[in-house]
LUMBAPA-918869 format. One line per 8 residues: number of its first residue (from 1); their letters; for each residue x negated, z, y negated of C-alpha. Coordinates in nm, 3 decimals. Each point is the difference from the previous one (the first is absolute). Last residue first. Layout:
! LUMBAPA-918869
NUM) A) X:Z:Y; ...
//
This chain:
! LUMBAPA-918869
193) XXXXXXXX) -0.646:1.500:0.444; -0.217:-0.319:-0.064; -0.019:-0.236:-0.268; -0.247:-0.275:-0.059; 0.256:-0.254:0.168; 0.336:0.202:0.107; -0.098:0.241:0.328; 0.193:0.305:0.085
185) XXXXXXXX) -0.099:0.232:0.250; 0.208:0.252:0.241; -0.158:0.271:0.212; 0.314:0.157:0.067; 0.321:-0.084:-0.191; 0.301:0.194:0.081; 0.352:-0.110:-0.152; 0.269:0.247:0.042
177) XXXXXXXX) 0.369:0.028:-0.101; 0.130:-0.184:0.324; -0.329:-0.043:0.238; -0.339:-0.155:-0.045; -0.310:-0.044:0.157; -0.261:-0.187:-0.135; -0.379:-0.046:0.055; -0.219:-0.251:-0.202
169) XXXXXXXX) -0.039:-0.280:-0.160; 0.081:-0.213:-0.332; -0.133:-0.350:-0.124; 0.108:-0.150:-0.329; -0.038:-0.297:-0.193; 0.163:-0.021:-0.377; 0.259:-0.161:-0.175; 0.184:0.188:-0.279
161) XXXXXXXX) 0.301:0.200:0.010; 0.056:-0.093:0.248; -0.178:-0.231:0.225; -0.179:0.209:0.211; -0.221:-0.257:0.241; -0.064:0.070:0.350; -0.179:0.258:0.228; 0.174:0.258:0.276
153) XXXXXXXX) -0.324:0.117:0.242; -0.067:0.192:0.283; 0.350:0.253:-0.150; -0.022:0.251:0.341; 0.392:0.057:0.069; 0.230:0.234:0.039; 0.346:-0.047:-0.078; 0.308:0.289:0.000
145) XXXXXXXX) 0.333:-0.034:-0.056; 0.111:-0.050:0.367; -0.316:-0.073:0.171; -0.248:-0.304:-0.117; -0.345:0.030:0.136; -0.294:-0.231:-0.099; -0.353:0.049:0.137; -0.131:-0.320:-0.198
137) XXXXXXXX) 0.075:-0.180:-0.334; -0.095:-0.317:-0.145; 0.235:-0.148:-0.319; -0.124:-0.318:-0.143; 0.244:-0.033:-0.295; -0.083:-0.370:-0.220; 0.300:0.178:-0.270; 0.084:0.346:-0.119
129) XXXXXXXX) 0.265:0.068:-0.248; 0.104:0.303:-0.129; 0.271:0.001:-0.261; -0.069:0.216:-0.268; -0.028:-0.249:-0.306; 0.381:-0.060:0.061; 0.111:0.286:-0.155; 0.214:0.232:0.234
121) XXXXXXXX) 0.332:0.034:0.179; -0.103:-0.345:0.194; -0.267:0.196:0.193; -0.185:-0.292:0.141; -0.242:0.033:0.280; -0.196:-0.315:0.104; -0.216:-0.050:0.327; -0.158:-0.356:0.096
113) XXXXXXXX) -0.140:-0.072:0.325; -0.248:-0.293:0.135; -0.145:0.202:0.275; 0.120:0.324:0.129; -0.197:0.199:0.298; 0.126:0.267:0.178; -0.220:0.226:0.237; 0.033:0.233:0.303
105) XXXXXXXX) 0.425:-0.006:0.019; 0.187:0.259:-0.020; 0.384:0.044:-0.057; 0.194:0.261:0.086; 0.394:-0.022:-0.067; 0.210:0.368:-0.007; 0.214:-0.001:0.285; 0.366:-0.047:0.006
97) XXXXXXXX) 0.226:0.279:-0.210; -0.079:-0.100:-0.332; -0.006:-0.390:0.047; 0.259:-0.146:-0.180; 0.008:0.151:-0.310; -0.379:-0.030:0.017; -0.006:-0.388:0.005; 0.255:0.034:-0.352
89) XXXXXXXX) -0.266:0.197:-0.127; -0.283:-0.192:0.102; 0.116:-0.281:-0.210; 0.071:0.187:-0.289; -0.343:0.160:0.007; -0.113:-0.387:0.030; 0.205:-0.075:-0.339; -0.126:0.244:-0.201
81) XXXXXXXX) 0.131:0.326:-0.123; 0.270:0.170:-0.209; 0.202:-0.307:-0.109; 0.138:-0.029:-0.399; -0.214:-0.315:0.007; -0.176:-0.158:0.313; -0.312:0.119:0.115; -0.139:-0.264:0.133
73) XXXXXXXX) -0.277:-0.044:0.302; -0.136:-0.354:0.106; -0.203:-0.060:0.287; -0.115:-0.346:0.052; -0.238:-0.026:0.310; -0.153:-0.421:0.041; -0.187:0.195:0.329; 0.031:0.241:0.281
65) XXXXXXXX) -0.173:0.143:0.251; 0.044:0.331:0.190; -0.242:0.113:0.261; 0.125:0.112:0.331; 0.341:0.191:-0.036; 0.158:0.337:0.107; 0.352:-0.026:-0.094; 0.171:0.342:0.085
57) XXXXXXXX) 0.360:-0.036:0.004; 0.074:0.212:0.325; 0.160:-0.320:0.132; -0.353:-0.198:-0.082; -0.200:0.226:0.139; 0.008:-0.142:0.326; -0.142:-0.379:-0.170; -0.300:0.167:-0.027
49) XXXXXXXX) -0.269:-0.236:-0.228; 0.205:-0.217:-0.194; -0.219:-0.221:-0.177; -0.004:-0.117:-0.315; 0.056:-0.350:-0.214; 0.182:-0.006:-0.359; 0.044:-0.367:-0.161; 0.149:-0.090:-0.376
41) XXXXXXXX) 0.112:0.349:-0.027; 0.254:0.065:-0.265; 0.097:0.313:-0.136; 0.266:0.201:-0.224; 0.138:-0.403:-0.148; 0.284:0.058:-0.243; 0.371:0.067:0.093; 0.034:0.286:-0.182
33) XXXXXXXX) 0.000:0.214:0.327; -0.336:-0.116:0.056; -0.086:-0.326:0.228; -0.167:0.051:0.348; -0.199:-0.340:0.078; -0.266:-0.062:0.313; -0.100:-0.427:-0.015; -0.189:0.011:0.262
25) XXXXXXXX) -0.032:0.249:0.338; -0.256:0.061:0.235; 0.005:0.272:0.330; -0.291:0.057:0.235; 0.171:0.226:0.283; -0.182:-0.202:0.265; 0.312:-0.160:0.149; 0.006:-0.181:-0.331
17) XXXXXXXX) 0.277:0.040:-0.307; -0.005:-0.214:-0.234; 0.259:-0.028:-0.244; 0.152:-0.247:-0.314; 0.164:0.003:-0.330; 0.038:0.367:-0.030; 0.278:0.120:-0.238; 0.125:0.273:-0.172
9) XXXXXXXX) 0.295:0.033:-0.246; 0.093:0.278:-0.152; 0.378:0.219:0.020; -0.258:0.293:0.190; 0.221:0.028:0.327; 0.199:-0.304:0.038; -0.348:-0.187:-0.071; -0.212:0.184:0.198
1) X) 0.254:-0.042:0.320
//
């Protein structure tokens, strides 16, 4: 049980599963260990393309959708990371001697999403906000610590410190203690990096 387990609360409000393997769900919330909202996902669809591989814990899925995406990351005072690192912590625990997850999927798209991370042991001016998030990505792998993924396109607004479009892509792979950035670009108005 997720909740026994972690000490948050998650919650789907409803689930569609078809013969087909094409799964939807609304209303997707996982709160942090303060109590405060981690995620919420107004709808998510997929589809599950070998159900077999579901016992080994490998999710291969179609194309990922999903839209109205808040994802918000604190770091709460006198704590040593954020509250998603705590999160997969207490998953870990729990999982050390089953196999390691893989996820792929061939593209995700997020529509409608808002991203904030607050480190409440610092001035307030260094929160990162970013609202109107259209994330597209493609050739996405998720194993144990490690994500791949070819960035198509992540654009929305930066709202702190001061408002401002932006538009990043690009390949990433990244693992505990390493952050590899391979033919990445970064777009705000006249600028470009």
């Amino acid at each position: 049980d997720f909740k026994e387990k972690t000490k948050q609360e998650f919650t789907i409000e409803k689930v569609s599963i078809r013969w087909n393997g094409k799964l939807q769900f609304s209303d997707f919330y996982i709160e942090d260990h303060h109590g405060d909202t981690l995620l919420f996902m107004k709808e998510f669809k997929t589809s599950i393309l070998d159900f077999k591989k579901l016992n080994n814990s490998d999710f291969d899925l179609d194309a990922v959708e999903a839209s109205q995406v808040y994802f918000n990351l604190k770091k709460y005072p006198n704590e040593e990371t954020h509250s998603l690192k705590i999160l997969l912590n207490k998953l870990r625990k729990d999982s050390l001697n089953k196999n390691k997850v893989l996820t792929r999927t061939s593209s995700i798209e997020i529509v409608q999403g808002q991203f904030v991370y607050n480190d409440l042991n610092k001035d307030k001016s260094q929160r990162i906000q970013i609202d109107e998030l259209i994330f597209l990505g493609s050739d996405v792998v998720y194993q144990g610590d490690q994500l791949d993924l070819k960035l198509d396109n992540l654009k929305g607004v930066l709202v702190s410190p001061s408002s401002m479009p932006i538009s990043v892509n690009g390949n990433v792979h990244y693992k505990p203690g390493l952050l590899a950035l391979d033919a990445f670009e970064v777009n705000s108005e006249e600028n470009y990096f």
